[in-house]
C-alpha positions as CSV (number, residue, x, y, z in Angstrom):
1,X,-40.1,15.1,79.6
2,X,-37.5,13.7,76.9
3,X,-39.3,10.9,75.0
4,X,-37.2,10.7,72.6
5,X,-33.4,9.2,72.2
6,X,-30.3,8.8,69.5
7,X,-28.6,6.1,70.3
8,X,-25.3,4.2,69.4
9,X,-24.6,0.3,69.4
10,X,-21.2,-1.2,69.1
11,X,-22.2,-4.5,67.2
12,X,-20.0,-7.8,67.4
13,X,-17.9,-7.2,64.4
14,X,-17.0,-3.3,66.1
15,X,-18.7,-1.4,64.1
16,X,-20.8,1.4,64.8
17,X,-24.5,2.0,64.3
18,X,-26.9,4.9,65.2
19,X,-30.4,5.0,65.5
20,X,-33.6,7.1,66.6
21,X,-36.2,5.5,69.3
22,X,-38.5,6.1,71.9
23,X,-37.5,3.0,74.1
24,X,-33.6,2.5,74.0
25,X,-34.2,-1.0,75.9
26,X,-37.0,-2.1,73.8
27,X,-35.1,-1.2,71.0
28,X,-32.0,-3.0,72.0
29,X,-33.9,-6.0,72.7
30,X,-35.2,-5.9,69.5
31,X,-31.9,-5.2,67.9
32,X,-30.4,-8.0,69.7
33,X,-33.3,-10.8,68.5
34,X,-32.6,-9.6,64.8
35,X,-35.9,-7.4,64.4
36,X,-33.9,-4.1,64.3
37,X,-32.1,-2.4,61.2
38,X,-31.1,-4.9,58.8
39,X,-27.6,-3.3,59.6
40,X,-27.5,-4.7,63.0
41,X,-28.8,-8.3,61.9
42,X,-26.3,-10.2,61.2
43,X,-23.5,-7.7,63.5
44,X,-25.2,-9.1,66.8
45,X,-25.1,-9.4,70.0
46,X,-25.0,-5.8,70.0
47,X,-24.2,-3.4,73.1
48,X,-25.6,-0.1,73.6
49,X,-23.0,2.2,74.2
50,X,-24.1,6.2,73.9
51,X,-28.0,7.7,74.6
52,X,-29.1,10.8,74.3
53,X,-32.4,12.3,75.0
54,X,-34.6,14.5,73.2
55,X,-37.4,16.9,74.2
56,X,-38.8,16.3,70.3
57,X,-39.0,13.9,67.5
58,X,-37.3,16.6,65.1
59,X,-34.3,17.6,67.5
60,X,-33.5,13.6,68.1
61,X,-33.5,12.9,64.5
62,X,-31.3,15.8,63.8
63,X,-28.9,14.8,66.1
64,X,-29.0,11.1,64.5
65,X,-28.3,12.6,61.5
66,X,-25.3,15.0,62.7
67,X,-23.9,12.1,64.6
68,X,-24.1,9.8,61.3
69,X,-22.2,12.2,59.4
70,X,-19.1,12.0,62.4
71,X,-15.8,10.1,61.0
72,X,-15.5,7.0,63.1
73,X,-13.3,8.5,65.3
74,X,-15.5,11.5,66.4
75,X,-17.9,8.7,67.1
76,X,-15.5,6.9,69.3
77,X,-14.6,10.3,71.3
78,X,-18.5,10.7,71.7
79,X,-19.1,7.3,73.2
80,X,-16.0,7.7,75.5
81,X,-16.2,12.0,76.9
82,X,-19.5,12.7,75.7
83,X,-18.9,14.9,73.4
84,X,-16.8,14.5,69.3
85,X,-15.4,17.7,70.2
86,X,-11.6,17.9,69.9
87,X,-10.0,18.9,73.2
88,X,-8.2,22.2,73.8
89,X,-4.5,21.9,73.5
């Protein structure tokens, strides 16, 4: 059972944001009503726009962490294919 998420928000002014949560909604929601990151509270409404799911607390917050350390485009190619991969020539 995956109980555990990294997610991405595209806030108002476009930029980027990544986070760690057990509730993506409830974290949205609370991102959105200015209760989240201080980051996100004056960039709303935010949208989420990338989830992914983690069997354990230390995996997800790995992955945050890899994912924060992606250049803006890698992030972009993430939220679009799934994946910050370059594709094969």
């Amino acid at each position: 059972m995956s109980d555990h998420y990294v997610y991405i928000l595209r806030c108002a002014d476009d930029t980027l944001y990544t986070g760690y949560t057990t509730d993506p909604e409830r974290r949205l929601r609370e991102h959105n009503a200015g209760e989240g990151a201080k980051y996100t509270r004056g960039r709303t409404p935010v949208d989420l726009v990338h989830v992914e799911s983690y069997d354990s607390q230390s995996a997800a917050m790995s992955r945050e962490y890899e994912i924060k350390q992606l250049r803006r485009s890698r992030k972009v190619r993430l939220i679009e294919t799934g994946t910050a991969e370059e594709p094969d020539s």
